[in-house]
C-alpha positions in Angstrom: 0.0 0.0 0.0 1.3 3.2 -0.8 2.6 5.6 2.5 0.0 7.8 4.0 3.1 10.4 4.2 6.0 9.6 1.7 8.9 11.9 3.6 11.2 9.7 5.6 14.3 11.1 5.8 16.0 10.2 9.0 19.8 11.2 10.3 22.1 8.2 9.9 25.9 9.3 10.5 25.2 12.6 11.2 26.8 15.0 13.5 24.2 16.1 16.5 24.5 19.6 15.3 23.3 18.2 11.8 20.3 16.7 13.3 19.9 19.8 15.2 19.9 21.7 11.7 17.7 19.5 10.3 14.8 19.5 13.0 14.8 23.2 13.3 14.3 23.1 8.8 11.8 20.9 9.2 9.4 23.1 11.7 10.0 26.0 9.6 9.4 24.5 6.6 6.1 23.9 7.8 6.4 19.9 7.2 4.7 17.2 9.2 7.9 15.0 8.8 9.6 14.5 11.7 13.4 13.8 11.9 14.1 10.7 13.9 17.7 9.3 14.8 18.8 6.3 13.3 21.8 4.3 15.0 25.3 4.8 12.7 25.0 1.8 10.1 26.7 -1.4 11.9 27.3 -3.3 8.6 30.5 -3.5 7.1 28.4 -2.3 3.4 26.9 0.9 4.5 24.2 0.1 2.3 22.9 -2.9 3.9 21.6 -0.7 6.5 19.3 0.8 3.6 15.4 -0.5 4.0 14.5 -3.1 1.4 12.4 -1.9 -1.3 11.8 -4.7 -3.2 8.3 -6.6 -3.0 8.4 -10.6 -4.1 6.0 -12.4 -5.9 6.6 -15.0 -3.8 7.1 -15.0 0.5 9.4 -17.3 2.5 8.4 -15.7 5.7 10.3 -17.2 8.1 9.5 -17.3 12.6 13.1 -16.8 13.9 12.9 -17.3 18.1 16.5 -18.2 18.8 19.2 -16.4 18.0 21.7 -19.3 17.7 21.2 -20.6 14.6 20.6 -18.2 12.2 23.9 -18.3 10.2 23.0 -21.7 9.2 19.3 -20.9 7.8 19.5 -21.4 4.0 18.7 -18.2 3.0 18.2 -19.0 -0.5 14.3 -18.1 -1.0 13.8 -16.3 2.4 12.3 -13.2 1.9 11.2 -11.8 5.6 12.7 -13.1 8.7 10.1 -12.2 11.9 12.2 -12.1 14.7 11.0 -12.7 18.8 14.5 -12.4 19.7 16.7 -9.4 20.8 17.3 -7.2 18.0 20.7 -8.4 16.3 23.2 -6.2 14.2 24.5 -8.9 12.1 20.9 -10.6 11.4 19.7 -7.2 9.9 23.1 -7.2 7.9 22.6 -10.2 7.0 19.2 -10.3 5.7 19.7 -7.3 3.9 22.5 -8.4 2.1 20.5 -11.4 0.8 17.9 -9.2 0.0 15.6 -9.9 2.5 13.5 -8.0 4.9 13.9 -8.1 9.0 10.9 -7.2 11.0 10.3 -7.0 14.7 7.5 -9.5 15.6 5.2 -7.7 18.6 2.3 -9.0 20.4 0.1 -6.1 22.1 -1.7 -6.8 25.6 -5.2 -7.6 25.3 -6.2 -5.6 28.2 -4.7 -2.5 26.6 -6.9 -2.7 23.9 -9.4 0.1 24.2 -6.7 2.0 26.0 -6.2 4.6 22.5 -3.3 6.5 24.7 -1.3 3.3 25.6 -1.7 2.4 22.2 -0.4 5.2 20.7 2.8 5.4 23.3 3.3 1.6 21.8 2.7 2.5 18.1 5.3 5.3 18.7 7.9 3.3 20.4 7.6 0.4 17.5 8.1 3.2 14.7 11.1 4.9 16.4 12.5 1.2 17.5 12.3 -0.1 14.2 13.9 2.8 12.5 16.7 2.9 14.6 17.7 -0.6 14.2 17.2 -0.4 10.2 14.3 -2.7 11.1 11.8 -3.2 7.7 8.3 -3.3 9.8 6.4 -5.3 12.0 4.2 -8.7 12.3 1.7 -8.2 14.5 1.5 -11.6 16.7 -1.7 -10.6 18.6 -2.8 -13.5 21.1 -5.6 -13.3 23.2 -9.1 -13.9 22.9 -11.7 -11.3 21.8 -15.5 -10.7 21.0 -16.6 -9.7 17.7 -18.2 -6.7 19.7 -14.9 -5.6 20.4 -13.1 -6.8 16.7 -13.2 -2.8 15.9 -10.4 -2.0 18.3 -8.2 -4.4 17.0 -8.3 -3.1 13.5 -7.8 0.9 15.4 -4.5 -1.0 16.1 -3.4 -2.4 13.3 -4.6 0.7 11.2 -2.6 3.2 13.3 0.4 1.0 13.8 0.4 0.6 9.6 -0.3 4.1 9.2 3.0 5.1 11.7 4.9 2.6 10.0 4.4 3.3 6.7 4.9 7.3 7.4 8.1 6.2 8.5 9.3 4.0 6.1 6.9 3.4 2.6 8.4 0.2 1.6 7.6 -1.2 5.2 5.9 -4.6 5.6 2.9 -5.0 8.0 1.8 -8.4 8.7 -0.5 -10.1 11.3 -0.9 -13.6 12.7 -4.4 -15.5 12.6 -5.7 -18.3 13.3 -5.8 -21.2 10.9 -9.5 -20.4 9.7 -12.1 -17.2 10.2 -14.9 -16.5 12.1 -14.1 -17.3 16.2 -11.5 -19.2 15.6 -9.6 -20.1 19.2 -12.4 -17.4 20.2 -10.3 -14.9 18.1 -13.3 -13.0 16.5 -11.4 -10.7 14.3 -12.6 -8.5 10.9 -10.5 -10.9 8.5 -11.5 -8.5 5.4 -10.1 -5.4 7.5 -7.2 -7.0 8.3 -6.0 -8.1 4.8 -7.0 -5.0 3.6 -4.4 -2.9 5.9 -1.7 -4.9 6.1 0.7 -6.5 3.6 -0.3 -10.1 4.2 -2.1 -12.3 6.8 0.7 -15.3 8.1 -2.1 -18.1 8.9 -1.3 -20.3 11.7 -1.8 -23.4 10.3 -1.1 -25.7 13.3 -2.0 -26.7 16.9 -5.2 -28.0 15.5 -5.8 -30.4 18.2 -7.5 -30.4 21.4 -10.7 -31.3 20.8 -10.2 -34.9 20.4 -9.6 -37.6 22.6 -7.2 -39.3 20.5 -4.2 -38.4 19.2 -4.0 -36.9 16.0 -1.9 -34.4 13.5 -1.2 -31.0 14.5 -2.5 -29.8 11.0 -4.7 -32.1 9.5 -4.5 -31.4 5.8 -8.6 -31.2 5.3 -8.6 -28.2 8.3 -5.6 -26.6 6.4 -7.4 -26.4 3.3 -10.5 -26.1 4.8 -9.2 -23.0 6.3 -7.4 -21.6 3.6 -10.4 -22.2 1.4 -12.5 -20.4 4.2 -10.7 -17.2 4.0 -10.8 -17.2 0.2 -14.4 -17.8 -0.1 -14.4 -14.6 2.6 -13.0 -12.4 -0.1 -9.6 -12.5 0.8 -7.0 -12.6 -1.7 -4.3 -15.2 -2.8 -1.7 -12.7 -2.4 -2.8 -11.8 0.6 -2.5 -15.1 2.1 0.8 -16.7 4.0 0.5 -20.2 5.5 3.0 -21.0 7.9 3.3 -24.8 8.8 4.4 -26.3 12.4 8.3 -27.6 12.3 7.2 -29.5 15.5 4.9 -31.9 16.1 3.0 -33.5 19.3 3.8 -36.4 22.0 0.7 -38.2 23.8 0.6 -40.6 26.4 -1.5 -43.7 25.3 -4.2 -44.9 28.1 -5.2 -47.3 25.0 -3.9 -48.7 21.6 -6.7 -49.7 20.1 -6.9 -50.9 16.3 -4.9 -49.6 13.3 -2.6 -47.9 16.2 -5.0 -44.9 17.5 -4.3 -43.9 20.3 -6.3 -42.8 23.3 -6.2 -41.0 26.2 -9.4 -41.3 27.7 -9.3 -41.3 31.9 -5.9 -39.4 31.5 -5.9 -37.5 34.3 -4.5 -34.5 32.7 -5.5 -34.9 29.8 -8.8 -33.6 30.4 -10.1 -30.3 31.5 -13.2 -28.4 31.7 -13.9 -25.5 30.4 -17.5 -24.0 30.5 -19.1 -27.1 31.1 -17.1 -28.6 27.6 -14.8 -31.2 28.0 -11.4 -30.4 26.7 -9.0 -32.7 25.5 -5.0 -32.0 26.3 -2.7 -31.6 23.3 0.3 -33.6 24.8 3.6 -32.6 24.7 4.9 -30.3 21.6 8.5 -31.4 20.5 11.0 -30.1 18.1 11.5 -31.4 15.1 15.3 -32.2 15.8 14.1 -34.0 19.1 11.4 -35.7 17.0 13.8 -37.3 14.8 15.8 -38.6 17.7 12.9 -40.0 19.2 12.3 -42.2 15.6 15.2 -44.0 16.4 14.0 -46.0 19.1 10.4 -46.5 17.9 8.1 -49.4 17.9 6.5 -49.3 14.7 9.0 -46.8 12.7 7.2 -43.8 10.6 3.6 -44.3 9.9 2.0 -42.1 7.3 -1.5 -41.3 7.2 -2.6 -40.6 4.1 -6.2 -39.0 5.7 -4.6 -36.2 7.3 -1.3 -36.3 6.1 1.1 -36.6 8.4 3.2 -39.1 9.9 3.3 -41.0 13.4 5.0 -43.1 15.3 5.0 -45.4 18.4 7.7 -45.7 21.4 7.6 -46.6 24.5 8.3 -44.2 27.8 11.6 -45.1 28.9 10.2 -43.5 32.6 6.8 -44.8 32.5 7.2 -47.9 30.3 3.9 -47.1 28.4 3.2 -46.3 24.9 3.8 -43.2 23.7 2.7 -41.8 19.7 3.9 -38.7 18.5 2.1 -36.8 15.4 4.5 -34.8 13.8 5.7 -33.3 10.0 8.8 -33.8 7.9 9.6 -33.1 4.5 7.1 -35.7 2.5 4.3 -34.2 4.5 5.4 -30.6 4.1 6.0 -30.7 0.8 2.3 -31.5 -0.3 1.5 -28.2 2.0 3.7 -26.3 0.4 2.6 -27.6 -3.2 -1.0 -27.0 -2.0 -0.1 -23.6 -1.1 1.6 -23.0 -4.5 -1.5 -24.5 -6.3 -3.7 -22.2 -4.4 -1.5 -19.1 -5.5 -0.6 -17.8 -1.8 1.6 -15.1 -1.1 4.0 -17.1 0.2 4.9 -19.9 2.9 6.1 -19.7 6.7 7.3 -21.9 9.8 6.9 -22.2 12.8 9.8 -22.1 13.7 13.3 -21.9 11.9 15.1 -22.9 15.2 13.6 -26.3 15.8 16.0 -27.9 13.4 19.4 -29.7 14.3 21.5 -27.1 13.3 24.4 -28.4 15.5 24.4 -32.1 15.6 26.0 -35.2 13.5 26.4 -35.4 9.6 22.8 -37.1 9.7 21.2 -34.5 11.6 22.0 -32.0 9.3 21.2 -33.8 6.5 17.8 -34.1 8.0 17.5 -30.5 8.4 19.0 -29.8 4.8 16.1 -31.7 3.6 13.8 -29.5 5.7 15.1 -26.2 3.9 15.3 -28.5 0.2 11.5 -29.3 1.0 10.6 -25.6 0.5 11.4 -25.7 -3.1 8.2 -27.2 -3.8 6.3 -24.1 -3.7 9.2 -21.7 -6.1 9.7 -24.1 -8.2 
């Protein structure tokens, strides 16, 4: 979207009197630009402090929440890395010198919602933070629950955070985090249409789709994916407008029961169950990693299952505490790469993980192959 204000000159390697000289030019001038101090460029290339301009056809959006492994990411399609970790010099460098975009990734309290002075103070902050650290926008990661009474506030946000952002910078990015289909979705009752509409692209969470089951089953079903994905296109929501970002972990159950074709249950788990207005809800067992997932393989029971109705593989192994059965629903490349191929076929913006940092980045010739095929899998939806 183009700026709502297209002066954004800020002082870089200035002297203080320059900035001084500046400020005082722009009040007189009469200009509603303000002058905003940007840290001296940290980047052995000057100009890989400069914002990215460049829009892709195509998004490899990638959730970066460690900041150990970075430097091994293949960073041959990446396009925007979303970072939860402390801001890092040599991550912006390096995403800029690739050509790719490094955003700050925020959630905003939900009790501060309706609060239009606290949201303007974090707005501000944002803006001035990102600019300073040659930051290239924001994802929005908002995570708590709300009404569809109150769904207007959360588009005041994300309009005036856009509208700051942009002022600032007009080849920012603005993206938000949603669910993994419309309507109340984890009780998230958001404007979809409003949301798509202001920012850049929607990154749709397309995992953690259990819980309402007592047996153990995929963290993204391929029918809910599409199903979703289908839901916010028949909402009026655009291809383009659309990032899906798939889980690079997977979940661990205890087994109460195996019953036929290996299902297994957890009914009479104690903590497996809770209630929640009156509703029985059904725990999600234990999330692993991908690179502990692969470990755990090793020493199964049954080796990889796949099933082919929501696919994704499983497997079976038994507690080494407990001595009970264990399955643990999880996704590698075979089963990413029809996601990824769906996503291509449905012309989406782009894809996204959650997260880069659950790979084996640091372990033995085989675990890196493993992860190599991880990033390989990707190709799918470029080529």
């Amino acid at each position: 979207m183009a700026a709502t204000n297209s002066c954004y000159s800020f002082v870089t390697m200035y002297s203080y009197s320059t900035f001084l000289l500046l400020s005082v030019l722009a009040v007189f001038s009469g200009s509603n630009c303000f002058v905003q101090h940007v840290d001296p460029c940290p980047c052995k290339d000057p100009t890989h402090c400069n914002f990215i301009t460049k829009t892709p056809e195509k998004e490899l959006f990638v959730f970066q929440a460690s900041d150990q492994y970075w430097t091994d990411y293949d960073w041959s399609y990446i396009t925007t890395v979303a970072t939860f970790t402390p801001y890092n010099p040599e991550v912006m460098c390096t995403a800029h010198s690739k050509g790719a975009r490094l955003v700050m990734a925020e959630d905003y309290p939900g009790n501060q919602l309706s609060n239009a002075t606290y949201r303007s103070a974090w707005v501000k902050q944002k803006v001035e933070l990102a600019t300073k650290q040659h930051m290239d926008g924001i994802n929005i990661d908002f995570e708590s629950v709300l009404s569809l009474k109150n769904s207007h506030l959360l588009i005041a946000l994300v309009n005036e955070t856009a509208q700051a952002f942009r002022t600032a910078n007009p080849h920012t990015q603005i993206t938000f985090d949603v669910p993994y289909g419309p309507g109340c979705t984890w009780s998230r009752c958001y404007d979809y249409k409003q949301l798509a509409a202001i920012c850049d692209f929607l990154v749709i969470m397309d995992y953690d789709m259990v819980g309402g089951s007592p047996y153990a089953v995929s963290n993204d079903g391929l029918k809910l994916v599409r199903l979703g994905i289908e839901s916010f296109q028949a909402d009026g929501i655009p291809n383009n407008k659309l990032v899906t970002a798939v889980p690079w972990y997977g979940y661990d159950f205890t087994c109460t029961h195996l019953l036929q074709d290996n299902i297994c249950s957890f009914i009479g788990q104690q903590d497996g169950v809770k209630i929640k207005n009156g509703v029985q809800m059904y725990g999600k067992g234990v999330q692993r990693q991908y690179k502990i997932i692969t470990q755990l393989l090793k020493n199964s029971t049954t080796g990889r299952i796949f099933n082919e109705t929501l696919g994704s593989p499983f497997f079976n192994y038994v507690d080494p505490t407990t001595g009970g059965i264990r399955q643990l629903w999880y996704d590698d490349p075979e089963s990413l790469m029809i996601r990824y191929s769906y996503a291509k076929s449905s012309q989406l913006r782009g894809v996204s993980m959650w997260n880069a940092d659950f790979l084996d980045y640091t372990g033995d010739p085989d675990g890196r192959a493993l992860t190599k095929a991880m990033w390989d899998a990707i190709n799918s939806f470029f080529l």
